[in-house]
Backbone as JSON Lines, residues from 0, in Angstrom:
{"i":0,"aa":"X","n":[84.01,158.43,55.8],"ca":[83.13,157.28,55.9],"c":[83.89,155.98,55.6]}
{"i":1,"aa":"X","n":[84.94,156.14,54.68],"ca":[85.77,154.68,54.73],"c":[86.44,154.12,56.13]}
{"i":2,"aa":"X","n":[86.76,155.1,57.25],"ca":[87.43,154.8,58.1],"c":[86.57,153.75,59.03]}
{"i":3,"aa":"X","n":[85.05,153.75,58.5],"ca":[84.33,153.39,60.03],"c":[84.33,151.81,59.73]}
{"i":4,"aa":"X","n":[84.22,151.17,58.72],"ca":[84.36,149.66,59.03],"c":[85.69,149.08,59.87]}
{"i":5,"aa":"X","n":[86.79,150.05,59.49],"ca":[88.14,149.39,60.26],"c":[87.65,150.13,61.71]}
{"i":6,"aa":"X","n":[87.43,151.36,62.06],"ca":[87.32,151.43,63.52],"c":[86.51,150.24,63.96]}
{"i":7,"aa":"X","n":[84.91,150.37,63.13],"ca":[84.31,149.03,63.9],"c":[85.29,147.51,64.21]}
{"i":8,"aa":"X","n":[85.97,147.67,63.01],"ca":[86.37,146.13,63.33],"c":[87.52,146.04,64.11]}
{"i":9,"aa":"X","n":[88.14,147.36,64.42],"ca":[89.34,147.74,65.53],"c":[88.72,147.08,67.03]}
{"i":10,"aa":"X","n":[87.39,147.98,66.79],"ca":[86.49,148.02,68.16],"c":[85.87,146.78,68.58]}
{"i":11,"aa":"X","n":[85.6,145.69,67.66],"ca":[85.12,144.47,68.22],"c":[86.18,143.59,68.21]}
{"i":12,"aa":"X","n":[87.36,143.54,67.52],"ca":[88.66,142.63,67.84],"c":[89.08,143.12,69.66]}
{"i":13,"aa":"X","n":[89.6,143.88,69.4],"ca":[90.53,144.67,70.68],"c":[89.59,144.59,71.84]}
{"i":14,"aa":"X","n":[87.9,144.91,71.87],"ca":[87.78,144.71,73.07],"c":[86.96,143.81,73.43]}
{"i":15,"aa":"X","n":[86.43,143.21,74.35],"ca":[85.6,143.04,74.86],"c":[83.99,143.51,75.46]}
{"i":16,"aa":"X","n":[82.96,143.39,75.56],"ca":[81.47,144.3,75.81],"c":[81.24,143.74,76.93]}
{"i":17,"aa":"X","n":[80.45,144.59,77.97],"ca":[80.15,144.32,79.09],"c":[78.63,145.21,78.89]}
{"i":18,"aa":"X","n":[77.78,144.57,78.82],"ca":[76.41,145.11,79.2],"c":[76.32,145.89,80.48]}
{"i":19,"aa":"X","n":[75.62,146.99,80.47],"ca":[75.4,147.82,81.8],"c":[73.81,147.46,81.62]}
{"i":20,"aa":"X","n":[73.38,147.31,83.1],"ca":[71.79,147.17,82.93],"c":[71.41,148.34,83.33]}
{"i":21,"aa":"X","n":[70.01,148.95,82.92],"ca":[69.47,150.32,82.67],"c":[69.41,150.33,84.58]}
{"i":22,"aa":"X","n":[68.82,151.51,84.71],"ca":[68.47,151.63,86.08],"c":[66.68,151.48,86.54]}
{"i":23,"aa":"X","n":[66.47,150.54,87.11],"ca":[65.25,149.65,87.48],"c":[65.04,148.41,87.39]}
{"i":24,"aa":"X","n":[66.32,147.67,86.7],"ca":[66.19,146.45,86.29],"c":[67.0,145.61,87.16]}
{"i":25,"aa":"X","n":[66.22,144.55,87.79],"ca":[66.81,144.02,88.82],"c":[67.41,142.65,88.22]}
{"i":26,"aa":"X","n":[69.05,142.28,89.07],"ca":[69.01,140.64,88.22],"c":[69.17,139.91,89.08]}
{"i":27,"aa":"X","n":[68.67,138.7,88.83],"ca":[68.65,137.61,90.14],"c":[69.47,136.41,89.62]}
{"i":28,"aa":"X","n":[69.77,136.62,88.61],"ca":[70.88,134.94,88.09],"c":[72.07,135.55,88.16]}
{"i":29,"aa":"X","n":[72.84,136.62,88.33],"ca":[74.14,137.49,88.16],"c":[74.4,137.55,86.99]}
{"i":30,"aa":"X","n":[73.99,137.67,85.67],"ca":[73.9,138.22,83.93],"c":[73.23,139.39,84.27]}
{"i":31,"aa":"X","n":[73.61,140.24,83.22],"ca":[73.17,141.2,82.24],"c":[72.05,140.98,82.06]}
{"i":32,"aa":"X","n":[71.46,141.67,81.47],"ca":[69.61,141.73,81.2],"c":[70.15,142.28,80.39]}
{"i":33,"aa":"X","n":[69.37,142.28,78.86],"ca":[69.06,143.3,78.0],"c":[68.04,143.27,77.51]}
{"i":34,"aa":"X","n":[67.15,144.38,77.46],"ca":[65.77,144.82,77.42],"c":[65.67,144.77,75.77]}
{"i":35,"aa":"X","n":[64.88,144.02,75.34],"ca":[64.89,143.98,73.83],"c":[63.45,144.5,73.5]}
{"i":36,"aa":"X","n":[62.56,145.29,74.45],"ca":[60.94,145.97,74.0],"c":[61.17,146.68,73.15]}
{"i":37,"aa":"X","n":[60.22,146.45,72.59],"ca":[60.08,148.02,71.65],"c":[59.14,148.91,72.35]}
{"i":38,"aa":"X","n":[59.41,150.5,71.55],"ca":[58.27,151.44,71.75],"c":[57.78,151.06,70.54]}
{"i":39,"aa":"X","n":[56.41,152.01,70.49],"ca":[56.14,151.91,68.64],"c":[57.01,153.24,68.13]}
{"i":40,"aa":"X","n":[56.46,152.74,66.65],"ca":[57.6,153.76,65.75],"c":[57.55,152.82,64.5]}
{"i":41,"aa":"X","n":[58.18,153.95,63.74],"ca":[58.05,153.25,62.21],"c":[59.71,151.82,61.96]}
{"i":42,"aa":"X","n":[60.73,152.48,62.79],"ca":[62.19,151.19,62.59],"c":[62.14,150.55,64.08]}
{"i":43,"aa":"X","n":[61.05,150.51,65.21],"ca":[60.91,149.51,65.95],"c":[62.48,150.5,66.59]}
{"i":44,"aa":"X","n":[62.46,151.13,67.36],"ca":[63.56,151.6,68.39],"c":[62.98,150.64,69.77]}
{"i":45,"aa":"X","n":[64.36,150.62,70.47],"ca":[64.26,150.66,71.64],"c":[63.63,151.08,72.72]}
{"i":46,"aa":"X","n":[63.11,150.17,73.71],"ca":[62.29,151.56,75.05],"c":[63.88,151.81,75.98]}
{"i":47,"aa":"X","n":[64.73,151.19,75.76],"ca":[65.95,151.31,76.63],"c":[67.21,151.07,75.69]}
{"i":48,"aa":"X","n":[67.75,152.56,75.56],"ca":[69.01,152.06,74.88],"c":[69.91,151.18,75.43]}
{"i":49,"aa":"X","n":[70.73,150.11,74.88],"ca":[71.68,149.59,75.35],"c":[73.15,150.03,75.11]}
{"i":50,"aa":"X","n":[73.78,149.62,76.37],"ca":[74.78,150.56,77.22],"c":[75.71,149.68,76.96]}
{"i":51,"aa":"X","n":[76.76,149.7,76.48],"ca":[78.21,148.49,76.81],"c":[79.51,149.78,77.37]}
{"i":52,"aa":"X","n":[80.01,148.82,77.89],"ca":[81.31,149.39,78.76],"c":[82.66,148.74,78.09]}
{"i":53,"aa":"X","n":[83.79,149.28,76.98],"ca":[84.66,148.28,76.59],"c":[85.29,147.95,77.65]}
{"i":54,"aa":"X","n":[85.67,146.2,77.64],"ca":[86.7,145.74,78.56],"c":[87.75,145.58,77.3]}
{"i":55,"aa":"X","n":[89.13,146.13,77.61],"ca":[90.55,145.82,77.02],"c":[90.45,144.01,77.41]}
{"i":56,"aa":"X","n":[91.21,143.31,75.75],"ca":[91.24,142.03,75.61],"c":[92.38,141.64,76.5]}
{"i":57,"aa":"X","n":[93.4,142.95,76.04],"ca":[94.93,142.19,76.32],"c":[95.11,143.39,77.45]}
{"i":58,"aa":"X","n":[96.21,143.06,78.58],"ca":[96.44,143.62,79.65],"c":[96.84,144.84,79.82]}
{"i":59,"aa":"X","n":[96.76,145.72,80.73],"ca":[97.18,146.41,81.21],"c":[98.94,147.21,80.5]}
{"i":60,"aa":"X","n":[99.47,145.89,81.3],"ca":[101.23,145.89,80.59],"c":[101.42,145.91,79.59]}
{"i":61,"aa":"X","n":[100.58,145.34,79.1],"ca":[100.81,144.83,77.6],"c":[100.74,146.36,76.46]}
{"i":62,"aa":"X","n":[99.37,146.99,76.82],"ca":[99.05,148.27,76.33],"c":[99.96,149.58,76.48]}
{"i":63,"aa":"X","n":[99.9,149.46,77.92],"ca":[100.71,150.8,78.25],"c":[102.02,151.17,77.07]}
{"i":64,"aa":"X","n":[103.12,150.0,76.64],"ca":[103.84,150.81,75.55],"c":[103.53,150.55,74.11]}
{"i":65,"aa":"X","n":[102.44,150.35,74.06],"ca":[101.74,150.28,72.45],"c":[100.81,151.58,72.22]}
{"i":66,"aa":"X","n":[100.16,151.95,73.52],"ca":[99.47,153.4,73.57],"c":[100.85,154.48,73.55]}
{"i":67,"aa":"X","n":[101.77,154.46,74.06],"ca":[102.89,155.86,74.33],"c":[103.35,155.66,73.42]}
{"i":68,"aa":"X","n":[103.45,155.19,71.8],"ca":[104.21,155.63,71.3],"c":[103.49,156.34,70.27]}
């Protein structure tokens, strides 16, 4: 359990988030939608989980010999 604040904070430095929109949701301005309804329930969940896709900050080149070693 100590490891997960540094992964989190690995995970929001290093990448970037790209919203995926659910399937039915149409967009007409070219953004992301994110569905913020609730169902009921006692902690207020989601009717649609939200989806992110990491985008890498730094390039391609850049990674490839920082991942192989």
């Amino acid at each position: 359990m100590q490891s997960m604040p540094t992964t989190l904070a690995v995970m929001i430095q290093c990448f970037d988030w790209k919203v995926v929109n659910p399937p039915g949701m149409e967009i007409k301005t070219g953004n992301s939608v994110l569905d913020m309804t609730e169902r009921p329930g006692l902690t207020a969940p989601r009717i649609r989980d939200l989806v992110c896709i990491p985008v890498p900050r730094l390039p391609a080149q850049v990674l490839d010999p920082i991942c192989a070693n």
